[in-house]
C-alpha positions as semicolon CSV with decimal commas, in nm:
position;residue;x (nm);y (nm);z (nm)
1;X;-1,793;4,556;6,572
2;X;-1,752;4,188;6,690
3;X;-1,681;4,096;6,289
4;X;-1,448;4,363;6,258
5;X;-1,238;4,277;6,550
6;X;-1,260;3,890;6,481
7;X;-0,999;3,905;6,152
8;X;-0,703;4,113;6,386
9;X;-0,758;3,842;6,664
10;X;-0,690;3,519;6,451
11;X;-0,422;3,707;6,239
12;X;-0,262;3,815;6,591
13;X;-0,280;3,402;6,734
14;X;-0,161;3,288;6,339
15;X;-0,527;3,134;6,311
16;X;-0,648;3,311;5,953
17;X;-0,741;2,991;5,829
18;X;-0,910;2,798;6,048
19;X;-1,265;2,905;6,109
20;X;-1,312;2,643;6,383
21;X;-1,265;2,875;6,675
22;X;-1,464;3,193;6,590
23;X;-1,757;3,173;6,743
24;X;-1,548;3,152;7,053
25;X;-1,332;3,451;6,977
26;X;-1,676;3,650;6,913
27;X;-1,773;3,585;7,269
28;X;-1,414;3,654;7,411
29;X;-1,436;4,002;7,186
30;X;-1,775;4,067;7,317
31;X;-1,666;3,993;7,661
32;X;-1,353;4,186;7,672
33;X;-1,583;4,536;7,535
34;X;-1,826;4,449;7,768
35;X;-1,557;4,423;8,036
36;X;-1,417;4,777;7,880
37;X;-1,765;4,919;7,923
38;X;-1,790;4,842;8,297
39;X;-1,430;5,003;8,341
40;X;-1,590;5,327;8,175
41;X;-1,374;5,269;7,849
42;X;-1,621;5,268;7,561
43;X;-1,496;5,141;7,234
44;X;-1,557;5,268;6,910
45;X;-1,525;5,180;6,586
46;X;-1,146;5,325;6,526
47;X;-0,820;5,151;6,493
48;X;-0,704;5,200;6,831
49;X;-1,010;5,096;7,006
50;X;-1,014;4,796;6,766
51;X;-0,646;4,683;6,834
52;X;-0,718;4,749;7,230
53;X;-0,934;4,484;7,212
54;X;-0,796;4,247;6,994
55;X;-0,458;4,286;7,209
56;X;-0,675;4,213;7,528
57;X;-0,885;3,928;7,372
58;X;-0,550;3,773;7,234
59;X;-0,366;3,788;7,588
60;X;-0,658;3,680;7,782
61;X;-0,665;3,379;7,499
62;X;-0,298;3,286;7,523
63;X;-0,264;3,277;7,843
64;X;-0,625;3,128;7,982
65;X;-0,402;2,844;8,136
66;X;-0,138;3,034;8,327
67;X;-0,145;3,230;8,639
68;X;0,022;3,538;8,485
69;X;-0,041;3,874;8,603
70;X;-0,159;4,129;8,292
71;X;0,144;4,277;8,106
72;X;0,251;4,631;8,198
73;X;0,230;4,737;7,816
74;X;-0,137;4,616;7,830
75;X;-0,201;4,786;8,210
76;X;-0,058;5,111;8,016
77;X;-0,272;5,111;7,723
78;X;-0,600;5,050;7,928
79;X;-0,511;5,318;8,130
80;X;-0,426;5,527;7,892
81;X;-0,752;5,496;7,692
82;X;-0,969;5,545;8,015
83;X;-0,788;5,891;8,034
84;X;-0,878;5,948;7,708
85;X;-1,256;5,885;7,736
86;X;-1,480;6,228;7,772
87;X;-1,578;6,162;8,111
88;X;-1,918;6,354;8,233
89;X;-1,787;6,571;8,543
90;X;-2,081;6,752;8,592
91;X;-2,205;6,699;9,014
């Protein structure tokens, strides 16, 4: 899933053609699902889960320097998600 996400995260950050930084942005995608996972948000292989991701992995990126809390937007579509995942309710 790591190459599929990889493409939307340079085009997102303008970086298409440079190749220098993608082993990097492999480990930030593979970080941010595993990250997703531990939340109970388990991404699949669809366009929404995909762009989740890549909109995390790109934030996180951009501002790795700053002392920003996380966007609302990006608060919203996390949470939004997790409601969305078939939760096991059974006790």
């Amino acid at each position: 899933m790591k190459e599929l996400i990889l493409p939307l995260v340079k085009a997102r950050l303008g970086r298409t053609n440079d190749n220098r930084l993608d082993g990097y942005f492999r480990e930030r995608i593979a970080a941010a699902i595993e990250t997703f996972e531990g939340e109970g948000i388990h991404i699949k292989t669809k366009a929404s889960d995909m762009m989740l991701v890549c909109d995390q992995v790109c934030w996180d990126y951009s501002n790795r320097d700053k002392n920003e809390a996380e966007p609302q937007w990006l608060k919203e579509k996390k949470k939004n998600r997790f409601l969305r995942e078939p939760h096991n309710h059974d006790s």
